[in-house]
N, C-alpha and C positions, 0 to 999 in steps of 0.2 A: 320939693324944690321950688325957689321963690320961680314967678312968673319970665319978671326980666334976666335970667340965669339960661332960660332954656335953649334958647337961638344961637349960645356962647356953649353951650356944654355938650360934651361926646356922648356919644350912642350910646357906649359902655356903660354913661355917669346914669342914662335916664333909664336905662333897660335894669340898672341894681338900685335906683332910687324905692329911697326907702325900705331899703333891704339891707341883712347882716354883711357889711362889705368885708368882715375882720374872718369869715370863714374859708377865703383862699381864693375864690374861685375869681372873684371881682379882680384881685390881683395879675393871677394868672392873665387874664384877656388884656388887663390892663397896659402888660408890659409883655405882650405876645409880640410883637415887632419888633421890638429892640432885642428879643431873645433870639429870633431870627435873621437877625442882620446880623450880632455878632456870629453866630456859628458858621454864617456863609465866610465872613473874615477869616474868620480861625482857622475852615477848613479849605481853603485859596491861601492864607497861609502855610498851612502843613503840604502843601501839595507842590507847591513853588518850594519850601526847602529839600522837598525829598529830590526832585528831578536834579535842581543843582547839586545836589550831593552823588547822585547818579553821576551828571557832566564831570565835577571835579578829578570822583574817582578815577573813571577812564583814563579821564587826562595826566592823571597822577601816575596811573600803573606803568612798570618801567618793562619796557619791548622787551622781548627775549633775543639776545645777538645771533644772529646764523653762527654755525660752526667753523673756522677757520680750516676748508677744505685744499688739500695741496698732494697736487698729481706728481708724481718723482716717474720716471721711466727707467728701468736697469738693463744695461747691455748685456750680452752673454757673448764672450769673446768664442770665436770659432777656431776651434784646435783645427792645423790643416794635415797634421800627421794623422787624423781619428780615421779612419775609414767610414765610407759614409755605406748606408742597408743600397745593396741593387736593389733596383725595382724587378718586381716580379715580372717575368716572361708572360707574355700573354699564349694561353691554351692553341694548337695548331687548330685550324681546321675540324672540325667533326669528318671523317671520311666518305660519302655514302655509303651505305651499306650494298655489298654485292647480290642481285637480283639472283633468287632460290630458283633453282629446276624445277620445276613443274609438269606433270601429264594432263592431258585431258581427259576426264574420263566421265563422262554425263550418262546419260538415258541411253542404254543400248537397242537399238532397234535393229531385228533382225530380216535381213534380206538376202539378196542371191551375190553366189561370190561375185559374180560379174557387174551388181549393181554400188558393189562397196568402193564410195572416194575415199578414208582414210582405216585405216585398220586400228581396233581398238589396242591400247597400250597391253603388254604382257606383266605378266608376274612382276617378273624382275624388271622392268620401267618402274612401274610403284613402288618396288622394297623402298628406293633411294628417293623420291621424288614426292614433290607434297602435290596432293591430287588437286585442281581445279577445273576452270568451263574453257582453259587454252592451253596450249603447248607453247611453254617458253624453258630456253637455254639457259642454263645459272649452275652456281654451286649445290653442292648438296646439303640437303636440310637437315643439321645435326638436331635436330630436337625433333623426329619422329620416333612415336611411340612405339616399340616395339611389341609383341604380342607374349605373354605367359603361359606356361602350362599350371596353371594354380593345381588342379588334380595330376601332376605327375601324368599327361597324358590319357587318363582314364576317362576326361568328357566326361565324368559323370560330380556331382555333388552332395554328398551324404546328407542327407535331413534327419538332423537329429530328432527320434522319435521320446516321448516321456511316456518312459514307463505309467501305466495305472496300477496304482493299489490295491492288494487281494481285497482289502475291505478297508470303505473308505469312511474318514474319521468328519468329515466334512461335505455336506451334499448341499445341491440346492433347494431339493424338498426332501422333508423329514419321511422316513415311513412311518405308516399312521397304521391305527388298527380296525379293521374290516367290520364296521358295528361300534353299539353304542359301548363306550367305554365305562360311561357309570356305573350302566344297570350291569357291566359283564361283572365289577368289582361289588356290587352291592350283592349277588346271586351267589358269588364265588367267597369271597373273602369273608374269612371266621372272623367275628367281633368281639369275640370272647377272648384273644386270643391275647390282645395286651391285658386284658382284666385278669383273666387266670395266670399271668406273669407278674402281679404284684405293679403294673404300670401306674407314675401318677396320674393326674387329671391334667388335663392337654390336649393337646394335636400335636404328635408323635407322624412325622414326615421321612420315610426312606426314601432315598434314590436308587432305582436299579439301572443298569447297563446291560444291552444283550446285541446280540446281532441278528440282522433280519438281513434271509438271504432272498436273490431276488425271486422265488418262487412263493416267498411272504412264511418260509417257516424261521423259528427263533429257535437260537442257540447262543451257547457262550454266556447263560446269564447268572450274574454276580451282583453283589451289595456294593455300591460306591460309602457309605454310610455303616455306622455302627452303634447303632441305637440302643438297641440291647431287647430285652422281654422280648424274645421270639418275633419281632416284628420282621426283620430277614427275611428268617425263613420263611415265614407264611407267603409274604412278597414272593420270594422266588416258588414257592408251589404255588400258587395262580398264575403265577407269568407261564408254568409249564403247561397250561390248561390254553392259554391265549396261543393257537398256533393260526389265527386270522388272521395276517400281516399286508400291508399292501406297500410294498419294496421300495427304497429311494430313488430318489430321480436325480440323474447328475448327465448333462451333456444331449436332455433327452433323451434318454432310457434310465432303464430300471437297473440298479447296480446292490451288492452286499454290500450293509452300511451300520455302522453301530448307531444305537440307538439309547439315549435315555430317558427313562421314566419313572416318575414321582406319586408315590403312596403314600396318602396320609391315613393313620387311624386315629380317632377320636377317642376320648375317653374322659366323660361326666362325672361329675359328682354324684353321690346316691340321694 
């Protein structure tokens, strides 16, 4: 840039002197003010049409009228033939209630006839009379309870007693047997017994039933079960060897009580 140019020319011209001014950027800064003055215009313009457009509307929009509200009153002519409702009577008085006869009849204390100031009421003063701590004059008290002979006179009350059962089906301790139970079945009972019956391989379980009376001997014993290969019977001959019993307990004592018990035999493969 010539010499005499420089004191005359803008920041802009000297800061891109001797520079590519055709790439944009020269331009840009060049006419950066005037791009901002108009948008402040434009947008001071857009902003002043919206408000009056706002004001217009309002003032345009057309009121809504109140409703044309109208009171009419209507007579109702009075028939003078109609009979008109009496007015209800008001209720009499409540009456008091007439004050109940009464005895005195407290804590009797006994002393000498000559020390006695009133004499205690009799029988017949109470039948009729409701008993309190003074003597007052009244009607008689129709709501005193009279007394029943609920036993027909007998004074006495029958308590129904419940029968106990010759032999009870339910206790609250089981009878047990007097000794080891294992070894009595391991000592006693034949093992051969399902095997010589053709039995398969298993655990073959009977249940027997007997009764255990309270001196601990057993009777009444039978197969609940029907398994079959002689296992029964062998069950019930050892139970008839078992005569060890220690008797049920029902009420706290020892009572006749059925009882049952479970045998299994085993029986292996070879």
């Amino acid at each position: 840039m010539d010499t005499n140019k420089i004191l005359s020319a803008d920041f802009i011209d000297l800061v891109f002197d001797n520079r590519n001014k055709e790439y944009g950027a020269y331009e840009l800064r060049k006419t950066y003010q005037s791009r901002i003055t108009k948008s402040l215009v434009f947008t001071g313009l857009f902003v002043m049409l919206t408000f009056t457009g706002v004001v217009l509307a309002n003032k345009l929009k057309p009121t809504k009228a109140l409703p044309d509200v109208s009171r009419t009153v209507t007579l109702v002519p009075i028939d003078p033939d109609k009979k008109q409702p009496e007015p209800i009577p008001e209720p009499p008085p409540r009456a008091e209630p007439l004050p109940i006869q009464t005895e005195q009849f407290t804590q009797i204390e006994i002393v000498k006839d000559e020390d006695v100031v009133v004499p205690p009421p009799t029988q017949d003063d109470l039948a009729n009379a409701r008993i309190d701590v003074v003597q007052t004059d009244g009607v008689i008290d129709e709501g005193i309870v009279t007394t029943q002979n609920l036993d027909d006179g007998k004074n006495l009350v029958e308590e129904k007693i419940t029968k106990e059962p010759d032999i009870f089906t339910k206790v609250e301790v089981d009878a047990k047997f007097d000794g080891n139970w294992e070894k009595f079945l391991l000592r006693n009972l034949n093992p051969q017994t399902p095997i010589d019956n053709n039995a398969p391989p298993g655990n073959h379980t009977v249940i027997m039933q007997f009764v255990v009376d309270i001196d601990g001997s057993v009777s009444d014993i039978k197969a609940l079960t029907n398994i079959g290969y002689g296992l029964e019977q062998e069950a019930i001959r050892v139970l008839k060897k078992a005569t060890k019993w220690e008797p049920a307990i029902q009420n706290g004592r020892p009572v006749k009580a059925y009882r049952k018990q479970s045998i299994t035999f085993q029986v292996t493969e070879e």
